[in-house]
Structures are given as C-alpha cells and as structure tokens.
C-alpha positions in Angstrom: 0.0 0.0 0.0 3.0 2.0 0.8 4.2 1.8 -2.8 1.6 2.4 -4.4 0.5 5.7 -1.8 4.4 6.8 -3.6 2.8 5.9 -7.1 -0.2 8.4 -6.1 1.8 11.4 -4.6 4.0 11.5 -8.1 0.7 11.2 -10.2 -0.9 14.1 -8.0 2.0 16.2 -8.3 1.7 15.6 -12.5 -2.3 17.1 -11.7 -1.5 19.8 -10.3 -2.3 22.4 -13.4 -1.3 25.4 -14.1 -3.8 26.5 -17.1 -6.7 23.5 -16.8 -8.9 21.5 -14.5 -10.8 18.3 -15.4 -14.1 18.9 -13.5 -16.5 15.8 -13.2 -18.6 16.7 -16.0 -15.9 15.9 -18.3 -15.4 19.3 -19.5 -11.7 21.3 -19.3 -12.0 24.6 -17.4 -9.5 27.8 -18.4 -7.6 29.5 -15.5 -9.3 32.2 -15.6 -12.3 29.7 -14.2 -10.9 29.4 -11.0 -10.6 31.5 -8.0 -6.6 32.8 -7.7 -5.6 32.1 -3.8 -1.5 32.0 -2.6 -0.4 28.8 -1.5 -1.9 27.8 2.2 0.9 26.6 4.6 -0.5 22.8 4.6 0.0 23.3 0.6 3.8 24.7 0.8 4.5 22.4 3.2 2.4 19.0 1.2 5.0 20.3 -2.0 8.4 20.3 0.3 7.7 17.0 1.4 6.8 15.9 -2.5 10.7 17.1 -3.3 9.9 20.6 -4.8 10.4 23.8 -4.4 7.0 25.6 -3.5 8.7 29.3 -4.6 8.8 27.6 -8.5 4.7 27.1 -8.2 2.7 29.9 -9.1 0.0 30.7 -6.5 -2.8 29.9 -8.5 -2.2 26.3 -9.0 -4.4 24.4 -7.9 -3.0 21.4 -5.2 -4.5 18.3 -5.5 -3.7 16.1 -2.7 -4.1 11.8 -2.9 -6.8 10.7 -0.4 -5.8 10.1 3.1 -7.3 6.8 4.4 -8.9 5.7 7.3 -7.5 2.4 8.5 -10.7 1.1 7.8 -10.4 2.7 4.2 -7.1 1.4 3.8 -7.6 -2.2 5.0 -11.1 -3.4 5.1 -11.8 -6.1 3.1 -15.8 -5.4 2.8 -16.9 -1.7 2.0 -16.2 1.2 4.0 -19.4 2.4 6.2 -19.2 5.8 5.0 -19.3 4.6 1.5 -21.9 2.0 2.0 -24.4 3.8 0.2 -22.8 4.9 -2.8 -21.9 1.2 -3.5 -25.5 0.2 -3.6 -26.6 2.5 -5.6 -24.0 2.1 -7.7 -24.7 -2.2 -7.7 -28.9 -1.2 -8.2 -27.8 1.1 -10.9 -26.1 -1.4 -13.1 -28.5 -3.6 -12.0 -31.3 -1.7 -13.6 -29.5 -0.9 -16.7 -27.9 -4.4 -17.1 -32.4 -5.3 -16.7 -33.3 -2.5 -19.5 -31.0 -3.6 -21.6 -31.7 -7.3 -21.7 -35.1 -6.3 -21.7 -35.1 -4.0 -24.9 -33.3 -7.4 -26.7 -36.6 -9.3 -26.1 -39.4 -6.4 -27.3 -39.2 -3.7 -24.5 -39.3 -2.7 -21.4 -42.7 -4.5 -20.2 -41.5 -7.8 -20.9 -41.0 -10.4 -17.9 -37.4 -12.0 -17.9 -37.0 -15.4 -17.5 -35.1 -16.9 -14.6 -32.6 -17.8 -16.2 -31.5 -14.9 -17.6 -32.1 -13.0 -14.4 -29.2 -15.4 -12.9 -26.9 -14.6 -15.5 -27.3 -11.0 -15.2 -27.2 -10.5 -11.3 -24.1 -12.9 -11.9 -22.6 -10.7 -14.3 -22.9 -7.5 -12.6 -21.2 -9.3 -9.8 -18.3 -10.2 -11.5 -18.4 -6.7 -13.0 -14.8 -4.9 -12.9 -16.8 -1.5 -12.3 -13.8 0.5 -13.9 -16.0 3.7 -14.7 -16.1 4.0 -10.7 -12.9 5.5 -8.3 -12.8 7.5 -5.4 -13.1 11.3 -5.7 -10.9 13.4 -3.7 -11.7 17.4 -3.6 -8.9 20.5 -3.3 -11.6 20.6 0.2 -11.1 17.4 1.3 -14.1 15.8 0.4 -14.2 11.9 -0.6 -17.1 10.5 -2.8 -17.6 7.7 -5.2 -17.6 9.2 -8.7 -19.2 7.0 -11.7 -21.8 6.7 -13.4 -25.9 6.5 -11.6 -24.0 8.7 -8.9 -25.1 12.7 -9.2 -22.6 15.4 -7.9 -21.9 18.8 -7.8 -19.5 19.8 -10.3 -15.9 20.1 -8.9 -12.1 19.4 -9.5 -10.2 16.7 -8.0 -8.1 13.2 -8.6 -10.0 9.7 -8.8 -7.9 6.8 -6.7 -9.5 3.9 -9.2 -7.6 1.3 -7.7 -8.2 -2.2 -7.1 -9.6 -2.4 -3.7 -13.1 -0.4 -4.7 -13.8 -2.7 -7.9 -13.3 -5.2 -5.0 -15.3 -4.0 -2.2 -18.0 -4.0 -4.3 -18.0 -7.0 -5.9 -18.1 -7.9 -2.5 -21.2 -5.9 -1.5 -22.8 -7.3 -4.8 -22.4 -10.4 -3.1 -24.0 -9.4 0.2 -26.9 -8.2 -1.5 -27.4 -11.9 -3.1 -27.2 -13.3 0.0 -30.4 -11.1 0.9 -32.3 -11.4 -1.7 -32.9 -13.7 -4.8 -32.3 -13.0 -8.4 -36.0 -13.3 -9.1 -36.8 -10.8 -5.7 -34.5 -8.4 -6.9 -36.3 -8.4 -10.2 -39.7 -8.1 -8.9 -38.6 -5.3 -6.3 -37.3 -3.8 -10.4 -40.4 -4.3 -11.8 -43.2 -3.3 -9.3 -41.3 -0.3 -8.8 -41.3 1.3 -12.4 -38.1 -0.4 -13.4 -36.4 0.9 -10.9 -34.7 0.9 -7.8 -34.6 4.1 -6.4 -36.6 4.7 -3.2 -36.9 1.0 -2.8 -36.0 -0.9 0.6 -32.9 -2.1 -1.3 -30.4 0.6 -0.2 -32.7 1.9 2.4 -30.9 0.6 5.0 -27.2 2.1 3.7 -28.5 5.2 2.9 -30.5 6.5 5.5 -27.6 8.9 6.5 -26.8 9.6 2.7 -25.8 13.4 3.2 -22.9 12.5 5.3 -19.6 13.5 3.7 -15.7 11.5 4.6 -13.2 14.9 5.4 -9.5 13.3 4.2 
C-alpha cells in the first residue's frame, strides 16, 4: 500500500495544473475559471515534502492532494461504512441498466425476464470490474464515489480507481445476493417502475446519505 500511496503522490504532483482542470462533468475549465488564492501553509509544506520547491509554483495552481485513508479505508476487506451507500446505488444502478438492456433485446421494457436470464445478469454484474467507478478526492477534502448513476456537484479533484473499490463492491454485490434472490430483486425492479430508487434495497445504507468522509 505504501508503494503504491508513492505511485499516487507522483501522479498528483503531475495534476497539479497550471492552465486547466478536469471537472467531473468531463469538460476542461480555463484558468481564468478558478478563483486565484496564494499557496496555504498545509500546501507549501504537502509540496516540500513531494521534493519541490514551493517558490517555482505559481499561486494559483491548484494542489491536489491523494486521499488520506482511514485504516478502515485502507484495509477493510468489505466496503467502508461511509461509502456504503454509494456502492448500492452504484450495484442497483447497473443492475437496472444491465435489466433494460436485456429487456429491450426481447421487445421492450414490459417484458418479464426469464429466470434464467435473471441469474446470469445478477451474476454478471457481480463479477463486473466497475472501472467507470474511483474515489473522488476534492482540493476541500471531500471523498465520494464518482461514476456513473452517482449525481454530484461539479468540482475538480483526482480519482484513486484502484483495485480495492472494484473489489469491495463486488463484494457488496455479493452481500446483496445473499439477501435477496435473483427473481426478488427483479420483482422489487419491476413493481417499482423499473427501478430501484426509493426502494428498501439501499434503504438501510442510505439513510444517513448526506454524510460527507473529510480526508
């Protein structure tokens, strides 16, 4: 973990932009789109300890740090508490679409899936490497899933899309199929419009969904 916390910092360092930010809407924002503030203490001192010299960085860069884990965020083989919601949502929304798709293949979206193709698609999603997912980490020191079915503000930061959060929810995929059945799942789909939102699915995980990880 220690190596690759090394790989991180040296990636960071390269983000750290002069002229451009990649915002999480995808788009590249000018310069002049951010507000111009000196370098803080915590970011002079974050750049020494990198091996550069913090007079050679003009004071509008913008710092972006690499997350700073919990132990339990470092270590933990299942899902992170604070994160337990996002990774449902994220599992019920490739859930749904992995659903819509197969059921636009058969006629549309009011046909009944057999059984056996709801097996192989909770299976799938399962296995699924999740690689449009990572961490976010803010200049503020915010931490969030980032991905697709998950909507945020829009904001500037580095994604840590390493191989512990394709894992971890795998691993809550897995817990879910403990709880329910391929063909609940689907019915829980179905007799809520084709979707899960608002269902009892993440219910439990998300009922403090406003709460936000500080690095």
């Amino acid at each position: 973990m220690a190596y690759l916390k090394k790989i991180y910092a040296f990636v960071s360092l390269a983000l750290i932009l002069y002229f451009q930010v990649y915002r999480t809407d995808g788009r590249w924002s000018s310069k002049s789109d951010l507000e111009s503030n000196r370098l803080s203490e915590e970011d002079r001192k974050y750049i020494v300890d990198s091996g550069l010299d913090p007079d050679t960085i003009s004071p509008d860069t913008v710092i972006i740090r690499p997350p700073s884990y919990t132990d339990e965020e470092e270590s933990s083989f299942g899902m992170p508490k604070a994160y337990s919601c996002d990774g449902c949502r994220i599992i019920s929304y490739q859930l749904k679409e992995r659903f819509l798709s197969e059921e636009k293949k058969k006629g549309n979206s009011k046909t009944s899936l057999p059984e056996s193709d709801l097996i192989d698609i909770v299976e799938s999603v399962c296995k699924d490497n999740f690689e449009g997912y990572g961490l976010m980490s803010t200049p503020s020191g915010d931490k969030f899933f980032h991905g697709p079915g998950l909507e945020r503000p829009q904001t500037s930061g580095s994604i840590d899309k390493g191989p512990l959060w394709p894992k971890r929810l795998r691993h809550m995929c897995l817990e879910i199929l403990d709880t329910y059945d391929e063909d609940e799942l689907y019915k829980m789909y179905k007799d809520n419009g084709n979707d899960f939102e608002g269902t009892e699915l993440c219910a439990k995980k998300c009922n403090n969904a406003n709460r936000k990880t500080e690095l």
